[in-house]
N, C-alpha and C positions, 0 to 999 in steps of 0.2 A: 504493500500500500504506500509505500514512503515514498519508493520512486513512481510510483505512478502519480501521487500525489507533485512530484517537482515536477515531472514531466508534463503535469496539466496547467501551470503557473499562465502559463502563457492560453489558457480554453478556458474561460469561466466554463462554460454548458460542461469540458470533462471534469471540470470539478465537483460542479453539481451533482453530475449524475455519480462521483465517485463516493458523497456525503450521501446520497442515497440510497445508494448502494448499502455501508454497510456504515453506520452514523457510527458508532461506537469506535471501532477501527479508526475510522476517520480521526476522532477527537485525539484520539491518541499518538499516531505518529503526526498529526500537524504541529501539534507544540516541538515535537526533536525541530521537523521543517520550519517553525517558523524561527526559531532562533539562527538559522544559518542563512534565510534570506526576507526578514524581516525590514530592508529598505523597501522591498516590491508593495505599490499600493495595494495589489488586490491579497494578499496577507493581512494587512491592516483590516480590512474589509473582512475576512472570513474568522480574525480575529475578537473583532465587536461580533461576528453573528453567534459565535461557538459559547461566547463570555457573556450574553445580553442577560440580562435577567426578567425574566416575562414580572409584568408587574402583576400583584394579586389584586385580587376579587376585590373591587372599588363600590363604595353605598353610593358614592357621588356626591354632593355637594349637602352638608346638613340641612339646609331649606328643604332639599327633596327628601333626604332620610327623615326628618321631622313629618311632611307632608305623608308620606305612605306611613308612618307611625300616626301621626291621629288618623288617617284616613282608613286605616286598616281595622284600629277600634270602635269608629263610626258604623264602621258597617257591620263587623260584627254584632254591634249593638242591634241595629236594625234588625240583622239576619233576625237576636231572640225577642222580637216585637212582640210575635204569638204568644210566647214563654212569657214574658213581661205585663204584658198590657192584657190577655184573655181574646186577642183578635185570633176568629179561626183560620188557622192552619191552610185547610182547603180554598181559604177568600183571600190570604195574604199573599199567600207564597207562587202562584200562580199568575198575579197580576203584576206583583213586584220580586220578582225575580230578579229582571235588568236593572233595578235601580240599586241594590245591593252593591255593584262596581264600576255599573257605564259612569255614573255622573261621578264620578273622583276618579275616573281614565284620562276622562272629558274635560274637566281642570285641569288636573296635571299637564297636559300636554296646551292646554292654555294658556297655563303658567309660564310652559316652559317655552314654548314659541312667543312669548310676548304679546299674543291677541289685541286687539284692537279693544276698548271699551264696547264698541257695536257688536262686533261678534261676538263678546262675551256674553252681552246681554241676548242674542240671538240663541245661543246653545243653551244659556240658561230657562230665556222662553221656553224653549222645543222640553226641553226634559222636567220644569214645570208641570206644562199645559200637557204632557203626554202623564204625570206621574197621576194629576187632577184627573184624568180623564178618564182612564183606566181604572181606577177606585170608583169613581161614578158611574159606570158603565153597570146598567141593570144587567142580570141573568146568574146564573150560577153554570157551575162546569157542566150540562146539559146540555146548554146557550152553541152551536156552532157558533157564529159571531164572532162572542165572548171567547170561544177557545183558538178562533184564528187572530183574534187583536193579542192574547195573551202572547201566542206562538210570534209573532211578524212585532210586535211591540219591541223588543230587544234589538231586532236588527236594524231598526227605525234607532233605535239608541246606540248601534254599532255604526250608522251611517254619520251620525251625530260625531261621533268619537271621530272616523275619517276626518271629517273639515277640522276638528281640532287641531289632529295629529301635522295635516297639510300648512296650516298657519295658515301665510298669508300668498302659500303660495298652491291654490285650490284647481286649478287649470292647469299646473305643472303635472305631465304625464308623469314624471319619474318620482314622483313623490306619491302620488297615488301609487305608484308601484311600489313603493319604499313601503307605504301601508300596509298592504299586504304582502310582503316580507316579513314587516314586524310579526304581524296576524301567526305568520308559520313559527317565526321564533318564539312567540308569546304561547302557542301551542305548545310547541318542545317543551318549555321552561316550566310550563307549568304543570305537565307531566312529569317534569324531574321531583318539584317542589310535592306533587300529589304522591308518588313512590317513597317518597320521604317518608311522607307523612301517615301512608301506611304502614311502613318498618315501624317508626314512635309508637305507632297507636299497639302495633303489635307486643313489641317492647314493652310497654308500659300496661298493659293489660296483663301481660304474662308475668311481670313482676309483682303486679300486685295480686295476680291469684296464687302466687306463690305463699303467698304469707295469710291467704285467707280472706281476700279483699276482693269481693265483684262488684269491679266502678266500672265496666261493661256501659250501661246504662246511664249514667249519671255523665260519663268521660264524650257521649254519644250528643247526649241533650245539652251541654255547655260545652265543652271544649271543640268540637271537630262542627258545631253550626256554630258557632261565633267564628270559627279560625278560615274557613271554608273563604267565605266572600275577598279574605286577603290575600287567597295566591293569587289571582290574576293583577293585582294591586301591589305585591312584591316583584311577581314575578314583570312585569313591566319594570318597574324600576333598575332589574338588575340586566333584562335586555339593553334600556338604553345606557346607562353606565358600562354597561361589560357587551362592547358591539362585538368582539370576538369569541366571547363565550359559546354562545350555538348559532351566531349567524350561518355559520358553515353544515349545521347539520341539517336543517329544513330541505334544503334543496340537493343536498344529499340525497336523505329519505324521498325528494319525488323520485329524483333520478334511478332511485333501486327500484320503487314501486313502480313506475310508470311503466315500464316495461311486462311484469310482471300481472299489474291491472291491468293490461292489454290483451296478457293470455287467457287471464281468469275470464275477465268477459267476453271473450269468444267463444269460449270451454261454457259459461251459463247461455248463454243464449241457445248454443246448440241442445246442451241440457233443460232451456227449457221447451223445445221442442220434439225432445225426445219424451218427457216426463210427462207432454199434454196440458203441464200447469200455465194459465196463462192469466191475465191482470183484467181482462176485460168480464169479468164477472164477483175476480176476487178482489175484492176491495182492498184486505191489507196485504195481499202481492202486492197490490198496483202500489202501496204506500212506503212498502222495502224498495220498491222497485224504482221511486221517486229520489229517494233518502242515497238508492246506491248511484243516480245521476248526480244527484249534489255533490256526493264523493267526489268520484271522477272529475267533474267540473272542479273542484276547489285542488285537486290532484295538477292538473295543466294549470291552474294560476299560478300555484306556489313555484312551479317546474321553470314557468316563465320570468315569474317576480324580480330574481335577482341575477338576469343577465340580458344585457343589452344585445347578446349575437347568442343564438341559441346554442349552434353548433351541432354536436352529433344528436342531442336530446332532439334536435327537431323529425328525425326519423321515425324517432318512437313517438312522439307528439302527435302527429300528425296523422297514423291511423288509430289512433288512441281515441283523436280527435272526431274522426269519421265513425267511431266505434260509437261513440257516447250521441251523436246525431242519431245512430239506430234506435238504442234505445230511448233517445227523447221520444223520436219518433212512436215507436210501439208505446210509450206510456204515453203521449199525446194520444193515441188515437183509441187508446184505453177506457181515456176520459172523455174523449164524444162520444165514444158508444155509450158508455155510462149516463150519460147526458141526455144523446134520445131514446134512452130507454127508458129512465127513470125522471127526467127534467132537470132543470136548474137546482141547486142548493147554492149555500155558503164556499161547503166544503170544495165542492165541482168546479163552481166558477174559479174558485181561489187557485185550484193545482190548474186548471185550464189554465189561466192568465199567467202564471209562473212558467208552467211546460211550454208555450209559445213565448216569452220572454230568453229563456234560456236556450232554446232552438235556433233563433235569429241569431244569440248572443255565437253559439255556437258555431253558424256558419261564417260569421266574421271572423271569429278566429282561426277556423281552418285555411277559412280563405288564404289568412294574414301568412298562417304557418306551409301552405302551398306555394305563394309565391317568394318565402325564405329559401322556400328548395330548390331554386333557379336563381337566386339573389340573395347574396348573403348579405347584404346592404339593406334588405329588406327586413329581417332580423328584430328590428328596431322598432316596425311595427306592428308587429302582434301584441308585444307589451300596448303600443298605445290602443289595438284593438281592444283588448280587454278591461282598462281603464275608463276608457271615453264612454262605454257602456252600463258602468255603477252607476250612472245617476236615473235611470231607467228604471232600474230595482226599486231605487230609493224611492221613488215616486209611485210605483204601484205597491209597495209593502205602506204609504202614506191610504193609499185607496183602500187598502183591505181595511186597517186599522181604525181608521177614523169615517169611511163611507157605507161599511160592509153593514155595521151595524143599523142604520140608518133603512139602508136599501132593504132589508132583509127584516125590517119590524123586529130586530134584536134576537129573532131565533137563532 
């Protein structure tokens, strides 16, 4: 290794690949190497890389660690409102869900981009008038309605959180793309944070039935619902403070999946035509069948989110892409039969209007990802295909929430 090492003095690229090769090795005869030719810049240079010391695990600035410390307590508080106050269970938790973390995401990152006074008061309107509104909303969990504002209420609070997150720069495609980057690292992180926290609970359950103590119960109804609302509320914080922590893993994981959900869903579709089962009669088929488009679909955002040139992922993108069009398709046409068989509902119109939403959205981005495959120049805009399109959502998940009930006499 030593002389292959001086022999590379003059090839970064064989040095590179000689430190990758076998990194340990490496470390070891470059220090004889570097004391005998130690004028050469590029020694200096592999010198700082070998010696750096990666900085650790940063809270980031006390204003933000203060802010996720109350805000973390806040909501936990919230979370035990039922526990506290005697509001049931079934009326709280259901309607305020999202307000448990979106509205202190939705600051924070207002805080942190410096927001305008107007926008501030705009986000705070929106999560206000949505918090009001939803609590007033007659029906109980029976109510279709009531159970499609509960469900679409969040992502109206997740859309919210977007212009936050964007600042002042809401029209910039690559920040919308940033968004949902974050979205994939804030998934990761806070399945690190959840695995944790079922090791502890393990832990600590098992130590105390050691000694004759079932807090089973007790550890369930205060500790892990008060604690609960704060991973997504830590885990943010420690995304943006630590950009390298799991920036790199999200799009990893598409990159392994996407291939892989490519095979799966060819291998079901055929299975489902060999098994006879099919969505146009079965209603929670049609509802797995919906739930595993959405997959998929958020599967090619995240794949796309954090690269401006696709490169070889666009191969597998791209009938991935064509694949998830089938089955929009088959589950669109699911729900017209459904429709003139049985008529209009809540539930019907709602998946109708989402399944032709994401169909269109759909052919744009294959589009975008088809002519990346003749133009890599082109590259650049599938990301903006699939940005310029969130506010379409945001406006029909507005329709469900606030119209549906209205149109529908609240059933």
């Amino acid at each position: 290794m030593r002389d292959q090492i001086i022999a590379g003095l003059d090839s970064p690229a064989e040095l590179e690949r000689l430190y990758r090769k076998n990194k340990a090795e490496f470390r070891q005869h470059f220090e004889a190497v570097y004391g005998e030719y130690r004028d050469r810049p590029i020694m200096h240079f592999w010198q700082e890389r070998l010696h750096y010391a990666a900085p650790e695990i940063t809270w980031g600035s006390k204003k933000d660690l203060k802010f996720v410390i109350l805000a973390a307590v806040i909501a936990g508080l919230l979370a035990k409102l039922p526990a506290i106050t005697g509001i049931a269970e079934e009326f709280f938790y259901p309607r305020n869900i999202g307000f448990l973390t979106f509205p202190f995401l939705i600051l924070f990152f207002a805080l942190r981009n410096n927001l305008s006074k107007v926008k501030i008061a705009i986000l705070t309107g929106i999560t206000a008038a949505s918090l009001l509104y939803i609590n007033l909303l007659p029906g109980d969990l029976q109510s279709d309605t009531l159970v499609l504002a509960c469900i679409h209420l969040p992502l109206l609070l997740w859309g919210a959180l977007g212009i936050s997150f964007t600042g002042n720069d809401l029209r910039d495609y690559r920040k919308r793309l940033d968004f949902l980057s974050f979205n994939g690292d804030l998934l990761v992180m806070c399945a690190m944070l959840v695995l944790a926290g079922i090791m502890l609970t393990g832990v600590t359950l098992g130590l105390f039935g050691l000694i004759g103590l079932q807090i089973a119960e007790f550890y369930f109804q205060n500790v892990v619902i008060f604690s609960l609302p704060a991973v997504p509320i830590l885990a943010t914080l420690l995304v943006q403070t630590n950009p390298g922590l799991v920036n790199k893993v999200s799009p990893v994981i598409a990159k392994i999946f996407s291939p892989v959900v490519l095979v799966m869903l060819l291998i079901y579709l055929g299975a489902i035509v060999y098994s006879g089962k099919e969505p146009y009669t079965d209603r929670d088929f049609l509802i797995l069948f919906n739930l595993l488009l959405i997959g998929v679909m958020a599967l090619i955002f995240f794949s796309v989110a954090k690269e401006d040139r696709l490169g070889p992922t666009k191969y597998i993108l791209f009938p991935l892409s064509l694949v998830t069009i089938l089955v929009n398709g088959i589950a669109l046409s699911a729900i017209i039969y459904r429709i003139a068989e049985w008529g209009f509902t809540p539930n019907r119109l709602a998946v109708l209007g989402g399944n032709i939403l994401i169909l269109v959205h759909l052919f744009m981005v294959s589009s975008s990802i088809f002519k990346s495959l003749r133009d890599k120049n082109h590259s650049v805009e599938v990301g903006r295909s699939i940005v310029r399109y969130l506010p379409v959502y945001f406006v029909w998940i507005i329709i469900v929430v606030y119209l549906f009930p209205f149109i529908f006499g609240f059933k």
